[in-house]
N, C-alpha and C positions, 0 to 999 in steps of 0.2 A: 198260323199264317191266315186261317180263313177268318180269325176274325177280325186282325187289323184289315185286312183288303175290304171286305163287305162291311163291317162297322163304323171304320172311324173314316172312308174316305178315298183311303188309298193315297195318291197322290196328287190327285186335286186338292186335298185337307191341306198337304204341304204347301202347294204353290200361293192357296188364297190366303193361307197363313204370311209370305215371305211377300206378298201384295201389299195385305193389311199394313206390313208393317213399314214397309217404303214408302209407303202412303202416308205413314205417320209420324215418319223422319221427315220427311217430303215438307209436309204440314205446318211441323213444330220450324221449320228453318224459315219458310218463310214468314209465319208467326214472329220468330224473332226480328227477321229483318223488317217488318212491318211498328212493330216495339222499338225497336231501337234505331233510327234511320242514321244517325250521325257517326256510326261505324267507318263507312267512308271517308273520314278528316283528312284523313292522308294522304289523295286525291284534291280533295277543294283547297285543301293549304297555299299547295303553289300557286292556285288562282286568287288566295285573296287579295295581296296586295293590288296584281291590277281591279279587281271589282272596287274594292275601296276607293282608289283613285277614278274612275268611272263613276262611282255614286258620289264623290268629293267635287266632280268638275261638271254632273249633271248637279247639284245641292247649288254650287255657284251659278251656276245658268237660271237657277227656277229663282234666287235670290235675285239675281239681278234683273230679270223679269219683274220681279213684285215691285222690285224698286225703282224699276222705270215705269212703272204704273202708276204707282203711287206719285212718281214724279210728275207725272202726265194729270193726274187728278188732280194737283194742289197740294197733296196730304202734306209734303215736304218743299223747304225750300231748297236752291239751288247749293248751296252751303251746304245743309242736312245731306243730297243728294251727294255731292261731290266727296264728302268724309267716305258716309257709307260706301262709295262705289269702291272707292283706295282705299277701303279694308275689307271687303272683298276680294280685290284682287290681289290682296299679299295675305 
């Protein structure tokens, strides 16, 4: 007995042991989820369709911006404009 108590520690040996190692589960999990972030899919799934549609109807907005610029500059004529705009908006 006397010499696990004075040698190795006692019970502080134990506890910074059972530290260490929660420390190192701790560590390695957020490691992983740092590595692999797409673990969550199963979550953003149900939001893709709307984000799609969101980035499909802002895609249509910045398109048809360019192309009323362009309108606006010359680049196109009234013709060129009016195709593009009806296939745009279908």
């Amino acid at each position: 007995m006397m010499f696990w108590g004075n040698h190795m520690g006692g019970g502080w040996n134990l506890l910074l042991t059972g530290v260490l190692w929660i420390g190192i589960v701790v560590l390695g999990i957020w490691l992983l989820t740092k590595l692999f972030p797409a673990s969550g899919r199963s979550n953003s799934s149900r939001h893709t369709g709307e984000e799609q549609q969101l980035e499909t109807t802002s895609r249509q907005g910045s398109a048809l911006e360019i192309l009323q610029r362009r309108y606006a500059r010359g680049e196109i004529t009234k013709e060129e404009y009016e195709t593009i705009r009806h296939d745009l908006a279908s």
